[in-house]
C-alpha positions as a Markdown table, in Angstrom:
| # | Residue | x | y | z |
|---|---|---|---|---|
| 1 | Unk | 0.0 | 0.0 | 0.0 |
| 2 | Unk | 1.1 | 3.6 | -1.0 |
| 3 | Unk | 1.0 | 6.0 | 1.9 |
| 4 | Unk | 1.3 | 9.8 | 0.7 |
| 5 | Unk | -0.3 | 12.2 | 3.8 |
| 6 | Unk | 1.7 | 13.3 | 6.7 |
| 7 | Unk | 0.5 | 15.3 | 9.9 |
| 8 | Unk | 1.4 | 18.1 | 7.5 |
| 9 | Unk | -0.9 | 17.0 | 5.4 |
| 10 | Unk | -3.6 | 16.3 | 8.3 |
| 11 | Unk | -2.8 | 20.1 | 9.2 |
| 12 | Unk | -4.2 | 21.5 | 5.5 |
| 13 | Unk | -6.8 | 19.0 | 5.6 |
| 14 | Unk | -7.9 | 19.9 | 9.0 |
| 15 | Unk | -7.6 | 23.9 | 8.1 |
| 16 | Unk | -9.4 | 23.5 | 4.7 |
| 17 | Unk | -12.3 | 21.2 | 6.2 |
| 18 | Unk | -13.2 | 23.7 | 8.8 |
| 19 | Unk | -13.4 | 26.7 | 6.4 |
| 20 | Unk | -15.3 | 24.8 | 4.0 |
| 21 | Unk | -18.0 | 23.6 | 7.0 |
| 22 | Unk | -18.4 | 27.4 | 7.3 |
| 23 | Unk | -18.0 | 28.7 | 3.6 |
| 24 | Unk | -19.3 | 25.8 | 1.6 |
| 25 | Unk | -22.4 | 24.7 | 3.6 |
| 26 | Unk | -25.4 | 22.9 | 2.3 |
| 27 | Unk | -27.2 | 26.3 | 2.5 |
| 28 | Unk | -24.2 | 28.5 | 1.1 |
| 29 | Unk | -23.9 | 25.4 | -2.0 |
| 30 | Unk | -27.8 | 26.0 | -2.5 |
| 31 | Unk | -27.9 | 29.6 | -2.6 |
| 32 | Unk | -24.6 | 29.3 | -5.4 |
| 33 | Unk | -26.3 | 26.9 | -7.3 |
| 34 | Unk | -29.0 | 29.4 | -8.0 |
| 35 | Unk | -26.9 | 32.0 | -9.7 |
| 36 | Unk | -25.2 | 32.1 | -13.1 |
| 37 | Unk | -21.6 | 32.6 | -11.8 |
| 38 | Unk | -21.8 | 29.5 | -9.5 |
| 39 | Unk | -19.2 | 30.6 | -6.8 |
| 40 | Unk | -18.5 | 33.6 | -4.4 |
| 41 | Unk | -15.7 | 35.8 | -5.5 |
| 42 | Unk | -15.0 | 37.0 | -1.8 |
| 43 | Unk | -14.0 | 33.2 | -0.9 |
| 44 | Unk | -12.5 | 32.6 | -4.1 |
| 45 | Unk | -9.9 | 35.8 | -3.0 |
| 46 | Unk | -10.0 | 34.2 | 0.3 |
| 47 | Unk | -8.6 | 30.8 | -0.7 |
| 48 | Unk | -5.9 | 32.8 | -2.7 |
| 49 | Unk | -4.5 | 35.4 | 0.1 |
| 50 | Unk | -4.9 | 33.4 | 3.0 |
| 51 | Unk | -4.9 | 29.6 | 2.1 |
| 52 | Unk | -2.2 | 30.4 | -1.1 |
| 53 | Unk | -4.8 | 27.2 | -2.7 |
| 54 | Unk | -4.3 | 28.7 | -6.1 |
| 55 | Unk | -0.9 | 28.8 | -6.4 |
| 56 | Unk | -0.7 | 25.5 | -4.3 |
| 57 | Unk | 1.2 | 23.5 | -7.4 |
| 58 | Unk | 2.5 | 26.2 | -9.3 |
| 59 | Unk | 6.4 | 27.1 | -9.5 |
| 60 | Unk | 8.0 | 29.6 | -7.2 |
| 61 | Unk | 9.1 | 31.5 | -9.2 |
| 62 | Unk | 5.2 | 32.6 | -10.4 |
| 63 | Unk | 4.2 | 33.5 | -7.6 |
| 64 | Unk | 3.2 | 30.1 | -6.5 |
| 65 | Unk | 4.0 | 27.6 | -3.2 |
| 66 | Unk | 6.1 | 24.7 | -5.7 |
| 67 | Unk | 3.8 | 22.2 | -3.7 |
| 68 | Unk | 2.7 | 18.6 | -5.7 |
| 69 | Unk | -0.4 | 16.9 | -6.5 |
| 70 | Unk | -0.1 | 15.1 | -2.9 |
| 71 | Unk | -0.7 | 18.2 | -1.3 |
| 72 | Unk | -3.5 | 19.6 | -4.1 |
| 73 | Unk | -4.7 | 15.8 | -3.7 |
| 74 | Unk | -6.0 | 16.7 | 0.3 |
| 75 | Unk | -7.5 | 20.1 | -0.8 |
| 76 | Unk | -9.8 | 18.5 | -4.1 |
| 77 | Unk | -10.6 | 15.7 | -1.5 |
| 78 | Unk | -12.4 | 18.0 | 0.8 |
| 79 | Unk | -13.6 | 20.2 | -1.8 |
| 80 | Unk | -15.4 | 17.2 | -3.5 |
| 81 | Unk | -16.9 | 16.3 | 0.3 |
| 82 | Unk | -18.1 | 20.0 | 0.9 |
| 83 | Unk | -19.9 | 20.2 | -2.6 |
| 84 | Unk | -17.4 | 23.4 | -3.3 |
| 85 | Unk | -19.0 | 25.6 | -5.6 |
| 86 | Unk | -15.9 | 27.7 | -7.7 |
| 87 | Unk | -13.8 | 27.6 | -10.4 |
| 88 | Unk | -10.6 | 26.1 | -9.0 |
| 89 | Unk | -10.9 | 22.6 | -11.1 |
| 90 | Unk | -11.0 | 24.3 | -14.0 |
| 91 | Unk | -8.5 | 27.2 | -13.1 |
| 92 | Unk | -5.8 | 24.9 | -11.3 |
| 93 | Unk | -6.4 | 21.4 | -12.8 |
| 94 | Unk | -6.7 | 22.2 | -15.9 |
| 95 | Unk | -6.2 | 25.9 | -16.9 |
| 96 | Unk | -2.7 | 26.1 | -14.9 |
| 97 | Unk | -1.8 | 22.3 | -15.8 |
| 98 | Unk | -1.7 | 22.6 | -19.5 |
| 99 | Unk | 0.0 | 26.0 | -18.9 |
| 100 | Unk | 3.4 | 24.0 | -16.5 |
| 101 | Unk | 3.1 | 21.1 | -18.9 |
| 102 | Unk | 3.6 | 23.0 | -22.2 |
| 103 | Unk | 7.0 | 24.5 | -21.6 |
| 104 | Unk | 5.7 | 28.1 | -22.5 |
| 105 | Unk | 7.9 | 30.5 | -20.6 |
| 106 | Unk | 6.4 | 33.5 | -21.9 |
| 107 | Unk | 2.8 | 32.2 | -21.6 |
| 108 | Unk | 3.9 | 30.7 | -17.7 |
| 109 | Unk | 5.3 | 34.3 | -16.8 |
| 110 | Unk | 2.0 | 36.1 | -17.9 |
| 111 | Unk | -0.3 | 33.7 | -16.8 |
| 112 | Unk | 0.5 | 31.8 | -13.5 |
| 113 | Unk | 0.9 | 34.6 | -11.2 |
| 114 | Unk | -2.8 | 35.9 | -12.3 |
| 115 | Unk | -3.5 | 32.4 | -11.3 |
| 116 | Unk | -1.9 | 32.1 | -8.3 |
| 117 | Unk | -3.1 | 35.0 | -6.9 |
| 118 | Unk | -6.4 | 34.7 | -7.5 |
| 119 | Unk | -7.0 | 37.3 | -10.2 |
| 120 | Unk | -7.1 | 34.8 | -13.2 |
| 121 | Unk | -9.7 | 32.0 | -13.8 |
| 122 | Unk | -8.9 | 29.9 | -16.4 |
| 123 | Unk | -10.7 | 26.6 | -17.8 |
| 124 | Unk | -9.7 | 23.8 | -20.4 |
| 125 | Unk | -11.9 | 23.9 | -23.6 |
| 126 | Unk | -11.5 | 20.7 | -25.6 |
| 127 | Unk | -15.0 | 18.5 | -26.0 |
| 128 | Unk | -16.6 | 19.0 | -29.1 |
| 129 | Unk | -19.9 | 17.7 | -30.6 |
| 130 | Unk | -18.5 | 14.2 | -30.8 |
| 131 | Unk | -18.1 | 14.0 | -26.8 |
| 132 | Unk | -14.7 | 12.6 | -27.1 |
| 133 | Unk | -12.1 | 13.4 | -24.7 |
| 134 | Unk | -9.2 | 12.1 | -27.1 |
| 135 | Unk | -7.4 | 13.7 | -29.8 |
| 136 | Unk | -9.9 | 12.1 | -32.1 |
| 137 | Unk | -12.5 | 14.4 | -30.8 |
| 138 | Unk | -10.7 | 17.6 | -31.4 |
| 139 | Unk | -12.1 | 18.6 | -35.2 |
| 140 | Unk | -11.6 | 22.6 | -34.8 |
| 141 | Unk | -9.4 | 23.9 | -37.0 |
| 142 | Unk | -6.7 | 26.8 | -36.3 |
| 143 | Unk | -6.3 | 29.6 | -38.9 |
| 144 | Unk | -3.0 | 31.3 | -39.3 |
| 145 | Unk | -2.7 | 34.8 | -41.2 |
| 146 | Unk | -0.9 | 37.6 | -40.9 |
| 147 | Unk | -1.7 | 38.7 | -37.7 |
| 148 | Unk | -1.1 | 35.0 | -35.9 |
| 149 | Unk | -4.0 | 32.6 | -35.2 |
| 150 | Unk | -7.7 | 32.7 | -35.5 |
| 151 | Unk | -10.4 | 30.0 | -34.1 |
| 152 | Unk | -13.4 | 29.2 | -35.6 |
| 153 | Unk | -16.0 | 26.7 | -34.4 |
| 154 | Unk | -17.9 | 25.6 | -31.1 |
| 155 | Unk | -16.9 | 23.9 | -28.0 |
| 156 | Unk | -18.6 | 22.0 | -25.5 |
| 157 | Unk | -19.0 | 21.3 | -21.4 |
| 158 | Unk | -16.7 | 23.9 | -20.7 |
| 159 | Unk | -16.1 | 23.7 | -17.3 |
| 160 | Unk | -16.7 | 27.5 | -16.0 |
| 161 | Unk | -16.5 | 28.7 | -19.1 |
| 162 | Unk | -18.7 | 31.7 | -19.0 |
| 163 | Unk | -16.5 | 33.2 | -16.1 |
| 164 | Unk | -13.1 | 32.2 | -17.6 |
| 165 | Unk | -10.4 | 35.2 | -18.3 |
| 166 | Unk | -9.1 | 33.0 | -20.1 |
| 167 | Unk | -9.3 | 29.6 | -22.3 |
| 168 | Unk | -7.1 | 27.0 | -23.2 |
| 169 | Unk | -8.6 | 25.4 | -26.8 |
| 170 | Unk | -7.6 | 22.3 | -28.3 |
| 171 | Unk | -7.7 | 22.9 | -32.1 |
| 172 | Unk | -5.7 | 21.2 | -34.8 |
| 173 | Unk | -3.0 | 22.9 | -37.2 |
| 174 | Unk | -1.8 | 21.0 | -40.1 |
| 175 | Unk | -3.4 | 17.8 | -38.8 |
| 176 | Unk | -2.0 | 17.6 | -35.5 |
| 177 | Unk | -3.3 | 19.0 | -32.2 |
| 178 | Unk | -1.7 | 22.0 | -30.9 |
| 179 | Unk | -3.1 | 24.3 | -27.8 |
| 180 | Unk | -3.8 | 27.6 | -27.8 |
| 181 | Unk | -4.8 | 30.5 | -25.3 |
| 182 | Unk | -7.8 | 32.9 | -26.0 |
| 183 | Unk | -9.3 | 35.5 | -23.7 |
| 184 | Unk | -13.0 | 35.4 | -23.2 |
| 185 | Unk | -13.5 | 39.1 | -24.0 |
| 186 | Unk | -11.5 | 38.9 | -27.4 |
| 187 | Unk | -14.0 | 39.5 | -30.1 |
| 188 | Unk | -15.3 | 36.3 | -31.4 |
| 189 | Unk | -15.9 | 35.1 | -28.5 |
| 190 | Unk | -19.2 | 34.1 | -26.8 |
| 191 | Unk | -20.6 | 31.8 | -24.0 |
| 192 | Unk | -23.7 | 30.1 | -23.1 |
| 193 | Unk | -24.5 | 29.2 | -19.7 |
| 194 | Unk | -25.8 | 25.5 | -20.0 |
| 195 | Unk | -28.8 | 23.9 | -18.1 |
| 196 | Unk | -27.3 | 20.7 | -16.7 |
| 197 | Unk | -27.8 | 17.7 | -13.9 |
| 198 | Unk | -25.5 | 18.9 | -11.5 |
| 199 | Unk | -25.7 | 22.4 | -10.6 |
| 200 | Unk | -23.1 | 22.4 | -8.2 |
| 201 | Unk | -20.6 | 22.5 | -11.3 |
| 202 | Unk | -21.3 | 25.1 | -14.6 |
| 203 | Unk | -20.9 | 23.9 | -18.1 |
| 204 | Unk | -21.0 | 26.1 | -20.9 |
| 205 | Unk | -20.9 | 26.2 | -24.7 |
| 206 | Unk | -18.2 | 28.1 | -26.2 |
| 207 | Unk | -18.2 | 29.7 | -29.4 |
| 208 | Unk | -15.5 | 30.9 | -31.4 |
| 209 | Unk | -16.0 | 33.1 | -34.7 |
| 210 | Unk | -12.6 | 34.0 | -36.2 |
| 211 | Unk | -11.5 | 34.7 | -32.6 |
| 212 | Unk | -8.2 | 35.8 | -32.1 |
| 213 | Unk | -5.7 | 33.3 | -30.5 |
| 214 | Unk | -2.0 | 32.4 | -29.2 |
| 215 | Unk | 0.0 | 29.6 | -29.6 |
| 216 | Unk | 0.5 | 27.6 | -26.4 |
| 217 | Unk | 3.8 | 25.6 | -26.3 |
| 218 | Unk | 5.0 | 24.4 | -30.3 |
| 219 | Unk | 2.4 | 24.2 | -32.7 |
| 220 | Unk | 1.6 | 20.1 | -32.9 |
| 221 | Unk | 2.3 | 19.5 | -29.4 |
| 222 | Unk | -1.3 | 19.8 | -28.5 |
| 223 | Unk | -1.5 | 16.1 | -27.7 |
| 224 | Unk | 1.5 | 15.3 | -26.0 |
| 225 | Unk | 0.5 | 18.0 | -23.8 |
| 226 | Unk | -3.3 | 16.9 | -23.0 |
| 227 | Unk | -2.7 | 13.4 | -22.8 |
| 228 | Unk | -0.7 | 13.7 | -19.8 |
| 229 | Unk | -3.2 | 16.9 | -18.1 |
| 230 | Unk | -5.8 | 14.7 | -18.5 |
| 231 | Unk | -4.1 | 11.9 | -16.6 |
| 232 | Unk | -3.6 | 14.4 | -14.3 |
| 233 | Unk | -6.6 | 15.8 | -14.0 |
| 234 | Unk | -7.9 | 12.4 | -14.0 |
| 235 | Unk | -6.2 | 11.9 | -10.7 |
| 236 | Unk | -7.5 | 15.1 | -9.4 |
| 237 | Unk | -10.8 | 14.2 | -10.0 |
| 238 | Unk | -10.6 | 10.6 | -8.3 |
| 239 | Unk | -9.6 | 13.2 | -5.4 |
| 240 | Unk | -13.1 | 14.9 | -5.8 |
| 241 | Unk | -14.5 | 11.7 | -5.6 |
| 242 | Unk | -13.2 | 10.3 | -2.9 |
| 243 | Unk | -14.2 | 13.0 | -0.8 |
| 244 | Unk | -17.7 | 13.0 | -2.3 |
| 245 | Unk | -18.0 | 9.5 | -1.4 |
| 246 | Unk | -16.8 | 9.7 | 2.3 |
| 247 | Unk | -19.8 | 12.3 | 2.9 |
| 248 | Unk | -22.2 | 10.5 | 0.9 |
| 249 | Unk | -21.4 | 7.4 | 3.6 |
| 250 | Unk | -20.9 | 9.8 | 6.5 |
| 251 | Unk | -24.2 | 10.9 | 5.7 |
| 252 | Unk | -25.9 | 7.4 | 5.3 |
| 253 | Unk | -24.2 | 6.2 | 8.3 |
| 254 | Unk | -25.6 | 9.1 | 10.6 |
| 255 | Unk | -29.0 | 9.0 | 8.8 |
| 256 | Unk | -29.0 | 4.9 | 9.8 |
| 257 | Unk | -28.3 | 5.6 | 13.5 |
| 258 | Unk | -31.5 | 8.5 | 13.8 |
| 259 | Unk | -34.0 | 6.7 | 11.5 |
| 260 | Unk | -36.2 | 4.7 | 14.0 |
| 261 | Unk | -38.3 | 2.3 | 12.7 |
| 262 | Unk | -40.5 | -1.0 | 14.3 |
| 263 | Unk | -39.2 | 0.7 | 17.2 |
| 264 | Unk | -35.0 | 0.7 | 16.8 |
| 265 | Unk | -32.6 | 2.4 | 14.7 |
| 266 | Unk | -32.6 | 1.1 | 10.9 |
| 267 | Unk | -29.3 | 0.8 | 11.2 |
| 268 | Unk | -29.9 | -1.8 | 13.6 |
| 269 | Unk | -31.1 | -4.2 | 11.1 |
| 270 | Unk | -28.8 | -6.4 | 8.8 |
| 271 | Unk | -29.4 | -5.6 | 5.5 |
| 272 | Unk | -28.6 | -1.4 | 6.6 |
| 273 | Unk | -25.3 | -2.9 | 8.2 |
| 274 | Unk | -24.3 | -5.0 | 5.3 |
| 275 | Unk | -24.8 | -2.4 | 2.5 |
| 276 | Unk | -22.9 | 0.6 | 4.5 |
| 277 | Unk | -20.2 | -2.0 | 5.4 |
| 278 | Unk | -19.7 | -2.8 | 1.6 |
| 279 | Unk | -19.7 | 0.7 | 1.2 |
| 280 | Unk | -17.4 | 1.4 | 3.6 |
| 281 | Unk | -15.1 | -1.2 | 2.4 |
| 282 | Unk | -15.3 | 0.2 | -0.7 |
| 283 | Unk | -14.7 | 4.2 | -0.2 |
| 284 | Unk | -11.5 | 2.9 | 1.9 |
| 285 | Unk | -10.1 | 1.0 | -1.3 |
| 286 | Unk | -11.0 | 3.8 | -3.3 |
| 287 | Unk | -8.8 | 6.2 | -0.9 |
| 288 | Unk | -6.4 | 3.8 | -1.5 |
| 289 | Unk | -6.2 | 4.0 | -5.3 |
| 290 | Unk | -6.5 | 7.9 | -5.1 |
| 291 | Unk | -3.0 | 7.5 | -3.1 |
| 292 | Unk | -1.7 | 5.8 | -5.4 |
| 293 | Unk | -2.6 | 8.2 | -8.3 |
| 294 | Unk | -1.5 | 11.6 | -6.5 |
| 295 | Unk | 2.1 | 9.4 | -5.8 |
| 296 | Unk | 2.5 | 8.7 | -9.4 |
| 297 | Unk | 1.0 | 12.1 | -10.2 |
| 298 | Unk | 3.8 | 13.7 | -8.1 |
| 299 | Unk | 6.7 | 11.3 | -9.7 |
| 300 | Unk | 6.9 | 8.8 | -7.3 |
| 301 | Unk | 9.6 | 6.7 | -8.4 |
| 302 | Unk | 8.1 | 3.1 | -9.9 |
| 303 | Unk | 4.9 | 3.8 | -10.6 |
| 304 | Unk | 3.3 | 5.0 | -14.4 |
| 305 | Unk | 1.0 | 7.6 | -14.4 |
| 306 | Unk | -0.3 | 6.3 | -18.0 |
| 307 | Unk | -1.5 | 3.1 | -16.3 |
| 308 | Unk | -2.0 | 4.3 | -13.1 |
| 309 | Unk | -4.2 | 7.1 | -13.8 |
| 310 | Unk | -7.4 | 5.8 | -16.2 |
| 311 | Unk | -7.5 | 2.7 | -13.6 |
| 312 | Unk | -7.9 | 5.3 | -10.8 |
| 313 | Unk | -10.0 | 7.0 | -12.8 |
| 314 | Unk | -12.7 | 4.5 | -13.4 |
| 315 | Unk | -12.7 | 3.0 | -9.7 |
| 316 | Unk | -13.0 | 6.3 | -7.6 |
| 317 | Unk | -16.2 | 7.1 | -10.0 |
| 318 | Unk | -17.4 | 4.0 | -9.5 |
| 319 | Unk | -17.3 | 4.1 | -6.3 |
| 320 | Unk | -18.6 | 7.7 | -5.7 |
| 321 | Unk | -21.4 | 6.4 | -7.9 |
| 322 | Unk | -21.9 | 3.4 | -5.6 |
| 323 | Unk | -21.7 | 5.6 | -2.4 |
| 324 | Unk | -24.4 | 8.5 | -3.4 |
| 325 | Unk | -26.9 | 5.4 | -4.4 |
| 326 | Unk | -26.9 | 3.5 | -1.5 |
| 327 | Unk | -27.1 | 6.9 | 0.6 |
| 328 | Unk | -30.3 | 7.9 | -1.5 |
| 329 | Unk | -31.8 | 4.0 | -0.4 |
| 330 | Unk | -30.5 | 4.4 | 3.0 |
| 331 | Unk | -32.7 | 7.7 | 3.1 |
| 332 | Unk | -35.7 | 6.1 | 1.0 |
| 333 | Unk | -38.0 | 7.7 | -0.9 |
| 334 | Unk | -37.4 | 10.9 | 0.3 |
| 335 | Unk | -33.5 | 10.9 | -0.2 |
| 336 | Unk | -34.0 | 12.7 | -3.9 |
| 337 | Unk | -36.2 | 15.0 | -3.2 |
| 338 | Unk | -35.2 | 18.4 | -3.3 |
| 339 | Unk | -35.1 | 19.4 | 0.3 |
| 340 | Unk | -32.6 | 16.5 | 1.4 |
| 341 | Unk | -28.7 | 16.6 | 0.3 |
| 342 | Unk | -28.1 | 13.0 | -0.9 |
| 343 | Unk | -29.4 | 14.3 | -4.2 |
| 344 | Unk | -27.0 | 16.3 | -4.6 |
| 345 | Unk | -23.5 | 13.9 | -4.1 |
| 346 | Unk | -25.5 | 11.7 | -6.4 |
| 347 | Unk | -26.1 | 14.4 | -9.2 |
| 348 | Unk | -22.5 | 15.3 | -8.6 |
| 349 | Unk | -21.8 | 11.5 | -8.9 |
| 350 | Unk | -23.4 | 11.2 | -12.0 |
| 351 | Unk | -21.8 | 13.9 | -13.9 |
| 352 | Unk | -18.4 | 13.1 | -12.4 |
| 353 | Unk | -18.8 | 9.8 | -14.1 |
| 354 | Unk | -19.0 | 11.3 | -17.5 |
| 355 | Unk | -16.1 | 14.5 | -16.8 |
| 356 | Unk | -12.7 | 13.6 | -18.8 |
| 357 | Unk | -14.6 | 10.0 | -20.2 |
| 358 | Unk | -16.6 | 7.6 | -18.6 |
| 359 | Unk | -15.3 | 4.4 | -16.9 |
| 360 | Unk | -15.6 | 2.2 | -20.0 |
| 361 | Unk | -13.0 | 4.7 | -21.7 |
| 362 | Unk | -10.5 | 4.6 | -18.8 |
| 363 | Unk | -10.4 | 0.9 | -18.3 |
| 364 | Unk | -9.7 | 0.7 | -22.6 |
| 365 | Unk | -6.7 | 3.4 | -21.9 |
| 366 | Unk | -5.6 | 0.7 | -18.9 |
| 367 | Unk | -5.5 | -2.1 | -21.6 |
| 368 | Unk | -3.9 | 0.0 | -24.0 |
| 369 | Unk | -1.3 | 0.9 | -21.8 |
| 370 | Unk | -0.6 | -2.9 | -21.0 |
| 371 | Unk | -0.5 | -4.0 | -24.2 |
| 372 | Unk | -3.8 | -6.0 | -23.9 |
């Protein structure tokens, strides 16, 4: 087994936990699901100046705290139990990933400290109509004139997209995938905000008409680049997941021990005992496998992130999945309705499944990467 946290680690984790209980409540996740921007700007400056979580993996020299995905593992495991409602997946895991794995200097220098500080959101735009999250999916097609590069075409599931400063579109050039930066108030530019399962999260649809755009990295790396984000990424999510599935039981497990029925506790009876047992046994093994993907997302020696991370992938969601369910049939009937919270870790579940491929997807990259 593959231990990563320290009392260092318990520290954040402890920190984090009790500013989320106070900033990302059930009622405070409610009141941002109603609005269009999703997430409160005066915690999002919060996190930045006091808790440094935005520069938490970027360099030093950028303004950031040089930390690895260990240490970003604890804080997307207790934002994915508190529900949090913001941008920092799509500014930190993805935005700022592509932006260190591309080798850009000049784009790292102008970007990354916005980030780290809190003044820059950022998001990954890459899904088109096809719902692909390979290189097969990326169709768009980059332009290059006189005045450097223009995109044309639409982009889909755009995590935060509507708030972004700034994008980072997949689009191809002379066959081959390359990346490329675009600010959200460039001309050519527009967002919809979408209507979607899980309102904890935003999606929107990007479109881009002749919109002005800058090379990220060299033009054809585009690939090389995502494939390994979105192993990343993956791992980050598995984080989320975890800690969605810890609350879902936590949840369960105090609603079983309230719950009286034929005159005792339902969690009393043997069929509630086995099922949050299983589900015990299997948020614990799914911790497990998220340790394993932050070590090999952090460069652990021994272990490969290309066949570490789909497998990782595909268990933590299945087991999120797994966890939000039975809470729901702990809670019975009234476990989805709109006043109770188990609906919401299993809406979050549910589209967590689908975010960067669904487990059918990562279990073919796993036998890819074997050689099966």
């Amino acid at each position: 087994m593959v231990t990563v946290f320290s009392e260092e680690h318990a520290s954040l984790r402890a920190s984090l936990k009790s500013l989320l209980a106070q900033r990302s409540s059930e009622s405070e996740v409610r009141r941002l699901m109603a609005t269009d921007e999703g997430y409160d700007s005066g915690l999002w400056q919060q996190l930045a100046a006091e808790q440094e979580l935005q520069g938490l993996i970027v360099p030093e020299e950028y303004g950031g705290s040089g930390y690895t995905w260990v240490e970003l593992g604890v804080v997307l495991e207790e934002m994915g139990r508190s529900l949090f409602c913001g941008p920092y997946f799509s500014t930190v895991v993805l935005a700022a990933t592509c932006l260190m794995e591309s080798a850009d200097e000049s784009a790292q220098k102008e970007f990354l400290p916005r980030v780290a500080s809190g003044e820059a959101i950022g998001s990954l735009a890459f899904v088109e109509a096809s719902g692909r999250w390979d290189d097969a999916g990326v169709t768009m097609e980059a332009k290059k004139g006189a005045d450097g590069y223009e995109l044309t075409g639409q982009k889909l599931y755009v995590l935060d997209g509507h708030i972004a400063d700034f994008l980072v579109v997949a689009a191809r050039t002379a066959g081959d995938v390359s990346l490329f930066i675009v600010e959200r108030e460039s001309d050519g530019v527009s967002t919809h905000l979408e209507e979607t399962l899980d309102q904890t999260r935003k999606l929107a649809t990007v479109t881009f008409h002749n919109a002005p755009a800058r090379l990220l990295g060299v033009e054809g790396s585009g690939w090389s680049i995502l494939s390994r984000v979105l192993k990343l990424a993956g791992i980050g999510l598995a984080a989320e997941q975890v800690g969605g599935a810890q609350a879902s039981l936590d949840m369960a497990v105090d609603y079983a021990k309230t719950r009286v029925q034929f005159g005792q506790p339902i969690g009393a009876f043997q069929a509630i005992k086995h099922m949050l047992a299983d589900v015990m046994l299997e948020v614990e093994s799914a911790r497990s496998a998220m340790q394993v993907g932050l070590a090999a997302a952090s460069a652990y020696e021994g272990l490969d992130l290309d066949e570490i991370a789909p497998l990782v992938q595909a268990y933590c969601s299945d087991v999120f999945e797994l966890a939000s369910h039975q809470n729901i049939q702990v809670h019975g009937g009234m476990g989805f309705t709109w006043e109770m919270a188990p609906h919401l870790y299993f809406k979050r579940a549910k589209s967590m499944a689908l975010f960067l491929g669904n487990s059918e997807s990562h279990r073919e990259q796993v036998a890819k990467a074997l050689g099966v």
